[in-house]
C-alpha positions in Angstrom: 4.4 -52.2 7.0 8.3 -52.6 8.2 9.1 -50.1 10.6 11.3 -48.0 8.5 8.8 -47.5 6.1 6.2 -46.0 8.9 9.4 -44.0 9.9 9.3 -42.8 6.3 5.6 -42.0 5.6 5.4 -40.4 9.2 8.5 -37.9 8.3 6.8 -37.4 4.6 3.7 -36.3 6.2 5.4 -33.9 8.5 6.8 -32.5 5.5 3.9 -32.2 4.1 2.0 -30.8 7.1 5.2 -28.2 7.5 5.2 -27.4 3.9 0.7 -26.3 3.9 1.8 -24.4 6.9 4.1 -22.4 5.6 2.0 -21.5 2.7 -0.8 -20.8 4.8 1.4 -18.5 6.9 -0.8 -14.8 7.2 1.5 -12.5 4.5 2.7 -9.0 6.5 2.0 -6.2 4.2 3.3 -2.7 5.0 2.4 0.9 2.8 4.9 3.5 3.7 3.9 6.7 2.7 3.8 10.4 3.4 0.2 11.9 4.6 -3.1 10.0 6.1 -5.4 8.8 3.2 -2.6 8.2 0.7 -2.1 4.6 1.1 -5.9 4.3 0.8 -6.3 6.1 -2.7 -3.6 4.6 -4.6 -3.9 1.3 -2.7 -7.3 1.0 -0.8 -8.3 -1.9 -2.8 -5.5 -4.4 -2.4 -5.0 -3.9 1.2 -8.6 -4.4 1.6 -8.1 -8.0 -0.1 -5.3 -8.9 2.0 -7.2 -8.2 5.0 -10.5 -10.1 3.5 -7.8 -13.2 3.2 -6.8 -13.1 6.9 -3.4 -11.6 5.9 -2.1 -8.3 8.1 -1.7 -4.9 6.4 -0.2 -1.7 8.3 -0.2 1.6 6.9 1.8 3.8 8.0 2.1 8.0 7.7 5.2 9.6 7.8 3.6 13.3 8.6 -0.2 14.0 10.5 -1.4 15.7 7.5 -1.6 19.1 9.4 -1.6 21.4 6.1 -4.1 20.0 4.4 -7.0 22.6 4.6 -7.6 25.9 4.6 -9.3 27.0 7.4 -8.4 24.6 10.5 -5.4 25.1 12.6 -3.1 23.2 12.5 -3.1 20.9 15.5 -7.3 20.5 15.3 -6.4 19.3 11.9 -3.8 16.7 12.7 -6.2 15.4 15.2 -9.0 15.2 13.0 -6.7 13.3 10.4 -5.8 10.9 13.0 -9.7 10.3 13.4 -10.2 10.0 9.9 -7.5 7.4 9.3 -8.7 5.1 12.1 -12.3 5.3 10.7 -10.5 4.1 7.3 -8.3 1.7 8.9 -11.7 -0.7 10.5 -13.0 0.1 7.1 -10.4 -1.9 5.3 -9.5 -4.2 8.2 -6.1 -2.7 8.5 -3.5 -1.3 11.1 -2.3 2.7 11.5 0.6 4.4 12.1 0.7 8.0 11.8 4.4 9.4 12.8 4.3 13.3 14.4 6.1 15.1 11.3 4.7 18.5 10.4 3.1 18.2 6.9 5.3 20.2 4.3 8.3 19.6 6.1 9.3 15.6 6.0 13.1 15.5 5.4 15.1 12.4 3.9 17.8 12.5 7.1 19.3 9.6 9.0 16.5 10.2 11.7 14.0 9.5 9.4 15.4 6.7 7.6 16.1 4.9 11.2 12.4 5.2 11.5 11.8 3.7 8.6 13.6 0.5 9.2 12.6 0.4 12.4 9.2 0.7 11.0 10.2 -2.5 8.6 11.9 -4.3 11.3 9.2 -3.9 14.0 6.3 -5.0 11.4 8.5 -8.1 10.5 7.3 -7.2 6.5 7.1 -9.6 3.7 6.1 -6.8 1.6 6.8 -3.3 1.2 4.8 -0.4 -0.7 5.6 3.1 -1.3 6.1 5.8 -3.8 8.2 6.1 -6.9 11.4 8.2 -5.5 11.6 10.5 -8.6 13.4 13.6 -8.7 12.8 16.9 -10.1 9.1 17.6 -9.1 5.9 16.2 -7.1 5.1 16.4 -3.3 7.9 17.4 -1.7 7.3 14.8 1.2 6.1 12.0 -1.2 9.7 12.1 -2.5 11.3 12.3 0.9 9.3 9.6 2.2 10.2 7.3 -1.1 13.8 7.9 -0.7 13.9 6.9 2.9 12.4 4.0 2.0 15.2 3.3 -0.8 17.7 4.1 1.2 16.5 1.7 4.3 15.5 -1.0 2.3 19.1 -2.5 2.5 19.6 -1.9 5.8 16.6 -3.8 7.3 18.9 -7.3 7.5 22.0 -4.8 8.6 22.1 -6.1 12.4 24.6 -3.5 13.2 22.4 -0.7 12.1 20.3 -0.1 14.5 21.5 -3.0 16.7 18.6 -2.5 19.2 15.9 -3.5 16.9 16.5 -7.4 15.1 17.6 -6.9 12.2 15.3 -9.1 9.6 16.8 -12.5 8.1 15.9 -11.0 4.4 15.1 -8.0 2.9 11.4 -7.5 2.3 10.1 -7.1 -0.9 9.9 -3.9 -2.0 7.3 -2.4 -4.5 6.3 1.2 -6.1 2.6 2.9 -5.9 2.6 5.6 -8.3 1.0 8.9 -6.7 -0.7 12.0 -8.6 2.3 13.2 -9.9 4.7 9.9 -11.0 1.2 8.3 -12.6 1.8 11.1 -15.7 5.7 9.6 -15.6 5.9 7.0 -18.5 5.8 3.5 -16.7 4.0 0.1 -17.2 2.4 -1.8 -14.5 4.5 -5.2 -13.5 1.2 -6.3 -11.1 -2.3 -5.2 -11.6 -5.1 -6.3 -9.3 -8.8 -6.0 -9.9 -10.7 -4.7 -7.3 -14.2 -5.1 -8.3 -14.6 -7.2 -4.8 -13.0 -4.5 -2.6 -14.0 -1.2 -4.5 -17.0 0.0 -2.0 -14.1 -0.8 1.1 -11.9 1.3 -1.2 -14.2 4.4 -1.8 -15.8 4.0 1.9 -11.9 4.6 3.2 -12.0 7.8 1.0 -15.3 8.8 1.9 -14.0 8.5 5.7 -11.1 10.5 4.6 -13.7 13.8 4.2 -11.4 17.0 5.1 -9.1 16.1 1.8 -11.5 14.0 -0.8 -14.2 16.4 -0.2 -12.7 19.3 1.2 -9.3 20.6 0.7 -9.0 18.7 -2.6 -11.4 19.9 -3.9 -10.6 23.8 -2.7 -7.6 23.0 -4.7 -8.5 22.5 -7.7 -11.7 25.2 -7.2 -14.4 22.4 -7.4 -15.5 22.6 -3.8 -18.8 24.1 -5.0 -19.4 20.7 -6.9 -19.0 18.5 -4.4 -22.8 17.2 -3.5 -24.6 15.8 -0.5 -26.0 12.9 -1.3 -23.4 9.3 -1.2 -24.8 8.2 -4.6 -23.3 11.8 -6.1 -20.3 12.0 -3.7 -19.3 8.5 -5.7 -19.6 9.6 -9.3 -17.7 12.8 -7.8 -14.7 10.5 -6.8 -14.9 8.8 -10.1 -15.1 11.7 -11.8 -12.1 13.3 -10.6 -10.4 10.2 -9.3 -10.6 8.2 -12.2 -6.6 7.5 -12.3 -6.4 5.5 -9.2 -9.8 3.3 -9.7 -10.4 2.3 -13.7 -7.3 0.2 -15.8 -5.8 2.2 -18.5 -4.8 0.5 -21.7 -1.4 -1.1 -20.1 -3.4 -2.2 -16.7 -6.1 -3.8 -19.4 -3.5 -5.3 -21.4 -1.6 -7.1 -18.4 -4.6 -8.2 -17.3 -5.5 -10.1 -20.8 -2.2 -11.8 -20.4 -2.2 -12.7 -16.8 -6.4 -13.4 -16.7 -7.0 -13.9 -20.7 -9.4 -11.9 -22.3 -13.0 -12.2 -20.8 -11.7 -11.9 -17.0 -9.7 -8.3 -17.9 -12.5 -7.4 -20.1 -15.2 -8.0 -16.8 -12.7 -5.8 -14.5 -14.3 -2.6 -13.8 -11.8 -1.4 -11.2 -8.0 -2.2 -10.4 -5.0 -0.9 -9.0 -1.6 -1.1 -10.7 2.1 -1.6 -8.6 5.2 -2.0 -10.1 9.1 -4.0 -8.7 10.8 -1.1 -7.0 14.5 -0.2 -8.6 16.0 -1.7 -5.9 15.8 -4.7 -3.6 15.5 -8.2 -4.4 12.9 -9.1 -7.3 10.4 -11.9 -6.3 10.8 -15.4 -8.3 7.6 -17.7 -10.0 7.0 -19.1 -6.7 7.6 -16.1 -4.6 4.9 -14.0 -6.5 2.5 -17.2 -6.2 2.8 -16.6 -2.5 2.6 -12.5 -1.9 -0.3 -12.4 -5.2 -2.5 -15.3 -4.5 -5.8 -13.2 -5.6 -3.9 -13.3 -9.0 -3.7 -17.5 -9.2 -0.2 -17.3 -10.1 
């Protein structure tokens, strides 16, 4: 072999070597959302694959949850909250971040959208999930948090805004989680995921989450007295009255016979549904090969 042909083959195989790194390279997923236990209903199940595949996943609340009953105070409730999301967090192999905002009262300020891109910046994100910023109804903080989100998406590659924090060489990609208000809003799923592999993670994170699945949700809606003892009847309880965030509807099992063909989607018993945000960049072929490799793109 001459040597410029060993010169060749040596610098092909360092390209090839660089190229299986870089698509090996751990993806970091972040869920921005409002209370403790949100990211884990609407999106328990993915995060728990990601984590499976050795990528990292960060939730993050923007309020400690301190209205969500109707007999603790306050700050006893924020720290039990706290307690529950960590037990949720090893659960799903995942990382917390709950922010000190009274429940109730998030507002969509410049404050609170420097936190969220410093949030962005700081986890260095490839991927970013939050709610549906719709207007005219739903959780009051839900909404504030999804605009925030909006509105800092841009900004994350800004270096002068926020100058302290490095600004990030690309937007992340940004993506919506529809919550118990926008899933009744007409919309079709862009990406569904089964979670048939992840779905005991995914109701162990809610089970972890007792003061609101069992608790003040159900005080809510006036079914507390049906909430049993046992774990075999506490899961048929969530499926019963969580059905909307664990079984495909017709569009999830339509996708799915697209993207999987028919025998695959017709085998999923559980999945989750996301859709491309209205704003940011929208992920090519080979970019959604890379952040949805449980879906063999």
């Amino acid at each position: 072999m001459s040597k410029y042909r060993y010169v060749l083959l040596l610098l092909l195989l360092s390209h090839v070597c660089l190229s299986a790194t870089a698509q090996q390279k751990p993806l970091r997923i972040l869920i921005i959302k409002a209370h403790p236990d949100e990211a884990e209903e609407y999106a328990g199940g993915m995060a728990a694959l990601y984590a499976k595949a050795g990528h990292q996943v960060k939730f993050v609340a923007l309020t400690n949850g301190d209205v969500g009953h109707w007999q603790m105070t306050k700050k006893a409730l924020a720290e039990r909250r706290k307690k529950e999301a960590l037990k949720a967090a090893a659960i799903l192999g995942v990382t917390y971040e709950i922010l000190n905002n009274h429940d109730g009262e998030l507002e969509n300020n410049v404050a609170l959208r420097k936190e969220v891109v410093r949030i962005i910046r700081e986890w260095k994100a490839d991927m970013v999930f939050t709610f549906l910023p719709a207007f005219g109804g739903g959780h009051a903080d839900n909404m504030a948090a999804a605009i925030a989100v909006q509105q800092g998406a841009g900004l994350t590659a800004a270096p002068l805004f926020m100058p302290e924090i490095p600004a990030l060489p690309k937007t992340p990609f940004f993506f919506i989680m529809r919550d118990y208000f926008t899933k009744k809003l007409p919309h079709k799923p862009d990406i569904v995921i089964p979670i048939d592999s992840t779905i005991d993670k995914k109701i162990a994170s809610w089970d972890a989450h007792a003061s609101q699945f069992y608790e003040f949700a159900p005080w809510q809606k006036g079914i507390l007295n049906e909430v049993p003892a046992d774990s075999a009847g506490k899961r048929a309880f969530l499926e019963k009255y969580y059905a909307d965030f664990l079984f495909p509807d017709n569009d999830m099992r339509e996708w799915l016979k697209q993207k999987l063909g028919t025998d695959k989607a017709n085998s999923c018993k559980y999945a989750e549904a996301f859709e491309f945000a209205p704003y940011g960049r929208r992920p090519n072929e080979e970019e959604m090969k890379r952040l949805f490799p449980m879906l063999n793109y």
